[in-house]
N, C-alpha and C positions, 0 to 999 in steps of 0.2 A: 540555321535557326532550329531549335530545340523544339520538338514534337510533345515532348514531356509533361504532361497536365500536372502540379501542385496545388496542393491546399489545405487548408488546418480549417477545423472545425471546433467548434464550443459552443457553451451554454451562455447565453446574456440576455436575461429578463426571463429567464422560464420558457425561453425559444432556443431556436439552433441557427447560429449562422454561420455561414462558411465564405471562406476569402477561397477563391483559386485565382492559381494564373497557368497560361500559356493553353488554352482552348481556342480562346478572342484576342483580337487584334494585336495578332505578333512581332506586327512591323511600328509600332510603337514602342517611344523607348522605355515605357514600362505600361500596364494593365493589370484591370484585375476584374472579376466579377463577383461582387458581396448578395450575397441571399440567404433573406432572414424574414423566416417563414417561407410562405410563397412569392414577395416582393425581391424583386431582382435588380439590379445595377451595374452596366457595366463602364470602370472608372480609367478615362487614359491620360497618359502626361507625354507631350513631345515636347522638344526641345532643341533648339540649334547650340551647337559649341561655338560660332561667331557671333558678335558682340552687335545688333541692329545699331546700327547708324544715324547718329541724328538724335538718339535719346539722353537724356540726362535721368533717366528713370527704369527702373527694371520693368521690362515688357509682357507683363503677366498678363494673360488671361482665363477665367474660371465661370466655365458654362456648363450648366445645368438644365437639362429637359426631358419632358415628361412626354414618353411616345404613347398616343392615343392608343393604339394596339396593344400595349398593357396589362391594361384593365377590357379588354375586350370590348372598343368604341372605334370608331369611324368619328373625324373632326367631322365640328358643323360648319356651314356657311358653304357659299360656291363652291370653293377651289378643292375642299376637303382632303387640305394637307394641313399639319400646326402652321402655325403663324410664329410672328413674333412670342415672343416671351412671356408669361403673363407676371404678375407682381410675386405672387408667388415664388417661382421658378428664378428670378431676379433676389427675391430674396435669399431664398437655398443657396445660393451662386454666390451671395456674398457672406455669410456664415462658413463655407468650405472658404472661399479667396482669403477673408481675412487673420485666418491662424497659420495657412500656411506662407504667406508673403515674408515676412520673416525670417524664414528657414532659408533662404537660397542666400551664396556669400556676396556680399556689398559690391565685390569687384568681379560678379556675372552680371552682362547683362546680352543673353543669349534669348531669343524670343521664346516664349515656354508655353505653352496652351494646357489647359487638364479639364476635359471632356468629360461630363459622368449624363449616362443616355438611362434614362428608367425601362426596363426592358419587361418589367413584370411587376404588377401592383394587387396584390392578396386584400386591399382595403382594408386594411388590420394594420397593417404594420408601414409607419409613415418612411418613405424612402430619405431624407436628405439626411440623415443621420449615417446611414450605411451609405449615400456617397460621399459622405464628409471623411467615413474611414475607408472607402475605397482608393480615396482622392492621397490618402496618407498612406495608406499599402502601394498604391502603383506608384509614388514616389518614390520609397522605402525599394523597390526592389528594382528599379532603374535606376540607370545609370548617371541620372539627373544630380548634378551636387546639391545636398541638403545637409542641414548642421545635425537633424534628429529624425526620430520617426515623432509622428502625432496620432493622433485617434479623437472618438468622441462619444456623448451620450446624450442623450434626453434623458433628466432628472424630473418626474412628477412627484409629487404628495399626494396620497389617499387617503383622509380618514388619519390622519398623523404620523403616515407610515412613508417614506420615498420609496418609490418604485424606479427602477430603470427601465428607458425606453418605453415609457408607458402606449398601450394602442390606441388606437384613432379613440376609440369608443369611449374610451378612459380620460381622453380630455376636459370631458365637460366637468369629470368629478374632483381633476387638480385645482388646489388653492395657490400651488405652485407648480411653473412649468419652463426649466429652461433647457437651450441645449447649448452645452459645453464643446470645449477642444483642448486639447494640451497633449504634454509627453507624459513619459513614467515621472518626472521630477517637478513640474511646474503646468499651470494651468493658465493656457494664452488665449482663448477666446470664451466670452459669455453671451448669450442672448436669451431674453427671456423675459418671466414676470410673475407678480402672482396677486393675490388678493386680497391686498393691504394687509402685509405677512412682516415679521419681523426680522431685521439685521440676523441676529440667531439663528435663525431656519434659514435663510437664506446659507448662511457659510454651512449652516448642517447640508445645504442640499449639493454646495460646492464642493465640502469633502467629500461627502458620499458618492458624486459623482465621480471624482475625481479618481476614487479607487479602483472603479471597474475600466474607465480609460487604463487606467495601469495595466490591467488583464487585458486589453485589445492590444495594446500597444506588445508586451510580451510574444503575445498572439503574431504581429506581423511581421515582430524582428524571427520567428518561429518561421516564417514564410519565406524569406529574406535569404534567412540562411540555406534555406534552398534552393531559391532560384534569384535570388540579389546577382545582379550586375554589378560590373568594378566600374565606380565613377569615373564617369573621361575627364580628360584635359581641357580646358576649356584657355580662350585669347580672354586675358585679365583685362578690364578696361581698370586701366592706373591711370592717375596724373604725370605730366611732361615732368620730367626731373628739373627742381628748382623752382615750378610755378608758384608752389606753395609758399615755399623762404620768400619769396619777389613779393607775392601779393600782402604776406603779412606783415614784411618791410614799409609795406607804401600804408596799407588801412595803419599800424601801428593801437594806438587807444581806442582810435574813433569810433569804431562797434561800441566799444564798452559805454563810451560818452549816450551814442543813441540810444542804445540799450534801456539808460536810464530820463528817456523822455517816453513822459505817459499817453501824450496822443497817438493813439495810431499812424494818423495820415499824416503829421510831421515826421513821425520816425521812421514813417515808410518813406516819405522821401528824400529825407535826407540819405536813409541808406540807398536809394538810389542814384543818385547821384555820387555819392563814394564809389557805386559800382562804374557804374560810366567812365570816371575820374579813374580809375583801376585797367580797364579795360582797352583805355586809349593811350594810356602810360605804359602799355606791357603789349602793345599792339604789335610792333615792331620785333620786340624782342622774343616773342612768343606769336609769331602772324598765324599759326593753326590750332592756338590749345584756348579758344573763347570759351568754350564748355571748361577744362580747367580749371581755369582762372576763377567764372562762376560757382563751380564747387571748393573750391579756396576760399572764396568770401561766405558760402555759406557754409561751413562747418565752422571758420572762424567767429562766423554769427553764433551760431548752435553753441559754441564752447566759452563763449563770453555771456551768455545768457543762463545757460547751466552751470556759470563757476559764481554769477550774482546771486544767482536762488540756495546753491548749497552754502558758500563761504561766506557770504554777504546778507542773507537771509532777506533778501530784496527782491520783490520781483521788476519787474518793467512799467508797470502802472502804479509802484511805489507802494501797492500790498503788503500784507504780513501772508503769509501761505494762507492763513484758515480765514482769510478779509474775503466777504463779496461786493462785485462793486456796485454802486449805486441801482435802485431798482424804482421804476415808474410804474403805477399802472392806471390805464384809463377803459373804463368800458362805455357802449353804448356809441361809439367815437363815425361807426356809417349811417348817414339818417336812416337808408331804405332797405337795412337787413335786417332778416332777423333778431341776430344778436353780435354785435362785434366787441372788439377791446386792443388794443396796443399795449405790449409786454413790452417791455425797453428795461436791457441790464445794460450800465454800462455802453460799450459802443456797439452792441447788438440788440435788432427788434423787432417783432414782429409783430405785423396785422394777422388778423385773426379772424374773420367770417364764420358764423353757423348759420346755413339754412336747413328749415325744417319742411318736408315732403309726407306725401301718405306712402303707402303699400305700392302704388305703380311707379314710386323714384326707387325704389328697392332697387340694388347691383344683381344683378342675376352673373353667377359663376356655374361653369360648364367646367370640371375637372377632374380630373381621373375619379375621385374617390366619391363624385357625380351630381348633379346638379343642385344647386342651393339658391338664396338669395343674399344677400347682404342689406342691414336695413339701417348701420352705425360706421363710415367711413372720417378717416381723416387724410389730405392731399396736404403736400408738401410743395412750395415751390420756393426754388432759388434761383432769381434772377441777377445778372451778373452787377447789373449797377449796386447793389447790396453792399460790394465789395470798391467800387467804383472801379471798376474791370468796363472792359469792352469788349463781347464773345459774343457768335451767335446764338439765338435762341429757336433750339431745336425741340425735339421731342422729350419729354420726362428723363431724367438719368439716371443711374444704377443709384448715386447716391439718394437725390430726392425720394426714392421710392422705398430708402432704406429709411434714413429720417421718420418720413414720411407713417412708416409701417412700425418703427419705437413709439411715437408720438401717439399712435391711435391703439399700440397697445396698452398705452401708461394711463390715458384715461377711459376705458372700456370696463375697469370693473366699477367704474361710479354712474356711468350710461345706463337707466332704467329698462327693465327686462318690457318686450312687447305688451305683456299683459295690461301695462299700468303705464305704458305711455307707448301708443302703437304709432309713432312716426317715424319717417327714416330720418337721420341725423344726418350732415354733411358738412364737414369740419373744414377752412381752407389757410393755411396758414403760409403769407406772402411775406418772405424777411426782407425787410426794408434795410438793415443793417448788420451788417457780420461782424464780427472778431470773436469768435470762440463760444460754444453753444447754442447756437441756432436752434436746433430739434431742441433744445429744454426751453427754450423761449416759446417755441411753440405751444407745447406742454401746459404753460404756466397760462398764456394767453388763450389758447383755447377752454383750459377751463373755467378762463372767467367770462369768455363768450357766452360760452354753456349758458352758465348761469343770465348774462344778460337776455339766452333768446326763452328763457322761462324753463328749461328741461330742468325738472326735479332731479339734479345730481345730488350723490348724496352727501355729498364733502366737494374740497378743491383739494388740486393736486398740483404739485411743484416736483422738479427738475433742478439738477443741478448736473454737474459735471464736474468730475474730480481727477486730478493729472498729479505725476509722480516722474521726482527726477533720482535718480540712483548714480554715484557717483561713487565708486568703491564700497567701501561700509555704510557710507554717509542714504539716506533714504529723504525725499522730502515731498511730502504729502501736500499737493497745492488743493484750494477749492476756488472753485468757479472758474477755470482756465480760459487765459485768450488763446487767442489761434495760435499764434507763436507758439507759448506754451504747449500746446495740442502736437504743433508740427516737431518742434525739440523736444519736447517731453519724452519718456519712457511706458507712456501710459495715457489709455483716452477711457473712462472710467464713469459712464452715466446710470444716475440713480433718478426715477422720479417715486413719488408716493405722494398718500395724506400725512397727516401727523398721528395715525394710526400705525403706518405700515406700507412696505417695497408695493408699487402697481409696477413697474420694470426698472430691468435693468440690463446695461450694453458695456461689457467690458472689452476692448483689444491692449493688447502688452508687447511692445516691441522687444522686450527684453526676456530674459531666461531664468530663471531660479527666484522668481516673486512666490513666495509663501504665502500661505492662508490667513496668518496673523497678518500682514500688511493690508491683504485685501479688507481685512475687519477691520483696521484699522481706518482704512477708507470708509468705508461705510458707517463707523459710528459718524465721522465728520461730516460725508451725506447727510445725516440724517440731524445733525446741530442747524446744517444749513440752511435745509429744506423747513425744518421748520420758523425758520428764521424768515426764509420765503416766503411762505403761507400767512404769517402776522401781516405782512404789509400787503398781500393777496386780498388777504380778510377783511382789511381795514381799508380797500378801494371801495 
């Protein structure tokens, strides 16, 4: 084990920050520690070359936390150790997880963890961005298989100008604020928003972000070449030879048939049943490869859905790509709240709750960059009958709190400042029914709660969700995606706004070389839709 400290240095945002490795945790199969300014990270990735047992999913996981000793605090309460997680921290965790999930090859599934621990916080300079590239440098120089390196930025606007990486202090003055992820060549994750800002600015803030990712990215394949590891060999999980020709022998049409029935819950169960029917027919002949078999019918699903939408220009619900489906809306709908309303697209919907509180329902936050209140929340919850699933119902999930945290940032620039309406707000949105954009259901439903519980918003805001199937050269830009779509698609792509202008946006891309025009592209149809939304919002 190499004693050898490396590291590259550079300028990003009129700061300095520096990647090294091999100081800190050397028995990891790769690290690194990014500091930029005084805020410090240190990022690990481990990983086994055997294949965990029992999964049909690759075993990732990506945790994010902030050590009170930092910022120089002592946790509060009894025990005065951190606790669980807070949303926050759950959020960070999942902006690093989702650009890089991706990158590892289809046929690993070796258990993989990527640790990034806040070691140091200058309250200037917000930490999740430098472990988002910490998280892409200790990959890039482990031994860990990945198809690329990634990197990332926070993109603000000041005054009409974008800034990288903007500071804590500088938030209040962005009309736009997002933080990006991609390689040198393509741009794979978005999070963010801004203040009823247009398509335009929005890709101005995409490219220009995009450019200085290219200079990190440079920056760590620069590191790499110094201290990169040779990727190991890892046990491939493949299918049984033959499962595949057997299973598509036996389904033959019949996907394609389902495919093109538009209820949900019939085309779910009929394809259940073809599974079953599959399953017990190949029992014998194959008594160890059930996981196979199950991965046979579903790519076969995937490849009969994605050759209707490209060839056929059909979707599953009998759409045209830029069709949304049906939309309800009712307000006023719980006698004893505040303000409710029921948002129903299609076979997703949600209830929608606002209660309104003084000064003492305020959220009180304790966190590194030091104590605050919160006086405008939105909660998320998904319960499993939505889906008509049977799970148990535990504590909040990584998703919900992701949802959850899009959804309260899409209407927060229309929530009136303290001065002129001094209550705390508290938003609850219960989806009664799923298939494909939930959190934009919420969106649309909470803001016509809003308005049912009297808060002076200053507009309504919609939500949509736009999904994209790539099939060679062929490109097809869906709007309003079902789940399906979502889970085969190439792209899960959320816009909410007024019909002014972007209040956020959530981009992930499972694919590799989506250009900027595509993304525009997206986006003017967002923006056909939403306002499309908003007529029938209006007119409830």
């Amino acid at each position: 084990m190499s004693n050898q400290v490396h590291r590259v240095e550079f300028e990003l945002g009129g700061r300095t920050m520096i990647i090294e490795s091999g100081r800190l945790a050397k028995q990891a199969n790769g690290a690194v520690t990014v500091q930029y300014g005084d805020s410090m990270v240190i990022s690990t990735v481990c990983s086994q070359t055997e294949p965990r047992l029992g999964f049909d999913f690759f075993p990732l996981t990506v945790e994010y936390r902030e050590k009170s000793y930092a910022a120089g605090k002592i946790p509060g309460g009894f025990f005065k150790r951190e606790g669980r997680p807070s949303e926050k921290e759950i959020v960070s965790a999942r902006i690093i997880d989702r650009p890089i999930r991706p990158l590892f090859p289809d046929d690993f599934k070796g258990e993989t963890q990527c640790i990034n621990f806040i070691i140091s916080h200058d309250l200037k300079n917000d930490t999740d961005i430098p472990a988002l590239i910490g998280t892409g440098a200790a990959l890039a120089i482990s031994d860990v298989p990945i198809a690329k390196t990634i990197a990332g930025v926070r993109v603000g606007r000041i005054d009409g100008e974008y800034v990288v990486n903007p500071t804590i202090d500088q938030y209040d003055e962005c009309d736009i604020r997002i933080a990006m992820a991609g390689s040198a060549d393509s741009i794979a994750m978005v999070e963010g928003g801004g203040l009823e800002v247009s398509e335009a600015d929005m890709v101005g803030a995409l490219q220009f972000g995009h450019e200085h990712i290219k200079t990190i990215v440079g920056k760590i394949e620069e590191l790499k070449s110094m201290c990169g590891k040779e990727k190991f060999e890892y046990t491939k999980v493949v299918p049984m030879e033959n499962v595949f020709d057997r299973v598509k022998e036996i389904v033959g049409s019949r996907l394609n048939e389902y495919n093109h029935v538009a209820d949900k819950e019939a085309r779910n169960k009929s394809k259940k049943q073809l599974k079953t029917e599959v399953l017990e027919a190949l029992a014998e002949e194959f008594p160890e490869a059930t996981g196979d078999i199950k991965t046979a019918i579903h790519d076969l699903d995937s490849a009969s859905m994605r050759s209707m939408i490209v060839d056929e220009g059909k979707r599953i619900d009998e759409r045209h790509p830029d069709d949304i489906r049906e939309i309800t809306c009712e307000v006023g709908f719980l006698p004893r709240t505040h303000g409710s309303a029921v948002f129903t697209r299609g076979q997703t919907q949600s209830l929608v709750a606002v209660t309104l509180g003084t000064k003492i329902d305020e959220q009180r936050l304790d966190e590194l960059e030091g104590e605050s209140t919160k006086s405008y929340m939105l909660h998320y919850n998904f319960p499993p009958f939505c889906t008509g699933e049977t799970k148990p119902i535990r504590g909040t999930n990584r998703r919900e709190i992701g949802h959850g945290a899009l959804a309260e940032r899409a209407l927060q620039p229309t929530i009136p400042d303290d001065s002129s309406f001094p209550y705390t707000v508290r938003i609850v949105s219960d989806i009664m029914e799923s298939n494909g954009s939930s959190s934009m259901a919420s969106v649309c439903g909470g803001s016509l709660a809003l308005m049912d519980a009297g808060v002076p918003t200053k507009t309504a805001v919609a939500g949509i969700a736009m999904g994209l199937i790539k099939e060679n050269d062929k490109v097809v830009i869906l709007t309003d995606i079902l789940g399906d779509e979502d889970h085969f698609g190439d792209m899960d792509f959320k816009v909410t706004g007024t019909s002014t202008g972007i209040t956020a946006i959530q981009m992930d891309i499972k694919i590799t070389g989506l250009d900027i025009s595509t993304m525009q592209e997206a986006l003017d149809k967002a923006r056909i839709a939403r306002l499309k939304i908003l007529d029938v919002m209006n007119a409830t």
